[in-house]
N, C-alpha and C positions, 0 to 999 in steps of 0.2 A: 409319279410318272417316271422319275430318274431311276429308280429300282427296278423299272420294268424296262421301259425303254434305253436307259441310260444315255450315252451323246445324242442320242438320237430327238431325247426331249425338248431338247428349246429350240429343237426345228420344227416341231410338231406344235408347241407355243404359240412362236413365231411364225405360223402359219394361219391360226387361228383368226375367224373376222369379229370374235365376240369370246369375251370372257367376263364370267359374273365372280364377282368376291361374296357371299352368304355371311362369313364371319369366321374367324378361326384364329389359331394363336401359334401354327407350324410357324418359324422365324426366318426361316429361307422365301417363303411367298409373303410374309412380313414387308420382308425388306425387297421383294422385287416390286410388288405392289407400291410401296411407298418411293421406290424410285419412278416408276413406270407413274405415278402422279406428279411427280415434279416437286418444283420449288415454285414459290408465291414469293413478292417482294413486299417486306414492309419496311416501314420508316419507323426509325429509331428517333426518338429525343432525347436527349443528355443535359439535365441544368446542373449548375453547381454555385455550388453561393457559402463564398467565404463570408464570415464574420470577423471582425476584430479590427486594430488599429487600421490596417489597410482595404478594408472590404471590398469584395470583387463578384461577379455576378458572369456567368459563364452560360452558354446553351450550345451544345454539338447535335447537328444534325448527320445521321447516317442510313442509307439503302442498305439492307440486307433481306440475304437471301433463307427460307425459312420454308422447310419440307410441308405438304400443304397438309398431307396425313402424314404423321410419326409411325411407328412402328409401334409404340402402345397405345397411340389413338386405333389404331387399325386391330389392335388385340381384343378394344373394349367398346370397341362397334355397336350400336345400339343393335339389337336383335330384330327388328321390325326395319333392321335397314339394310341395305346392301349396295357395291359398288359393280355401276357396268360399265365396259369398254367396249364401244363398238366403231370397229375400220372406220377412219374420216373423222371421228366424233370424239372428243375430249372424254376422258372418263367423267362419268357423274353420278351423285348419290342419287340411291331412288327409294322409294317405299317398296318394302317383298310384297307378294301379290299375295292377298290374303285368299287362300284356298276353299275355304268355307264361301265362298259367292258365286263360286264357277259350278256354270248351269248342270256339271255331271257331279260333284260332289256327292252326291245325295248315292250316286252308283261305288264308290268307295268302300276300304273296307275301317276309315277312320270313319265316316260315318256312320255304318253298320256293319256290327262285326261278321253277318253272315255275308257279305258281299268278300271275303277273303278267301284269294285261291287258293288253294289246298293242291300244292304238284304230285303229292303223293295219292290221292284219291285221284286225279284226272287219271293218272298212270295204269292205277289200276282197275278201272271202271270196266265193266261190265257192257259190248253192245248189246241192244236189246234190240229184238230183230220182233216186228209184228206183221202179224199177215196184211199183206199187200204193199208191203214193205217192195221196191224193183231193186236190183243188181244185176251190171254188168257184170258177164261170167268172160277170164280173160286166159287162154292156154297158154301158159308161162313157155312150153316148148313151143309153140308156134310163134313166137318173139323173135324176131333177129338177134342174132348174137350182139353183144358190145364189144 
């Protein structure tokens, strides 16, 4: 979009009430993607355990902050999955809609290769006029001008 649009793109973004992530590996939607998810908090535990004449026994707890998809999680996206963001609503993963169920399918040209439009045959088709065929006849001069 920034090649077409250019400044104009993360207004047109940022305008958006819905944006689906399919899967991809460009690094600029990478990394906006995994900002626009945020960060998750986990908790850290740290032991440490000296041995020897003075032995010592040690645990640090720590909160930290930790991106909730990375940028090579988001590269290696299962493919049966995808990420949506809709206005109001948290992003969230979802199952892609598998397309072989929806009641037109069977009208497709993935399920039959003759259901595939051909723009160059519509273009050049042939009307075929049969008797009792009606048309209005319309006198382009008698048209008010524009």
């Amino acid at each position: 979009m920034k090649a077409i649009y250019k400044d104009n793109a993360d207004t047109i973004v940022g305008n958006m009430d819905s944006q689906i992530f399919l899967g991809g590996s460009e690094p600029t939607t990478l990394k906006d993607l995994s900002e626009m998810l945020g960060k998750e908090t986990i908790d850290a535990f740290n032991t440490s355990d000296t041995r020897g004449n003075s032995p010592s026994y040690g645990t640090t707890f720590q909160k930290m902050g930790h991106e909730l998809l990375s940028r090579d999680e988001l590269a290696v996206l299962d493919g049966g999955k995808c990420i949506l963001q809709l206005r109001g609503v948290r992003p969230f993963l979802s199952d892609k809609y598998d397309l072989t169920q929806h009641p037109n399918y069977k009208l497709t040209s993935d399920y039959d290769p003759k259901n595939t439009f051909e723009i160059e045959k519509y273009l050049n088709r042939k009307e075929k006029i049969h008797p009792g065929d009606e048309f209005i006849v319309v006198d382009a001069d008698s048209l008010p001008s524009a």
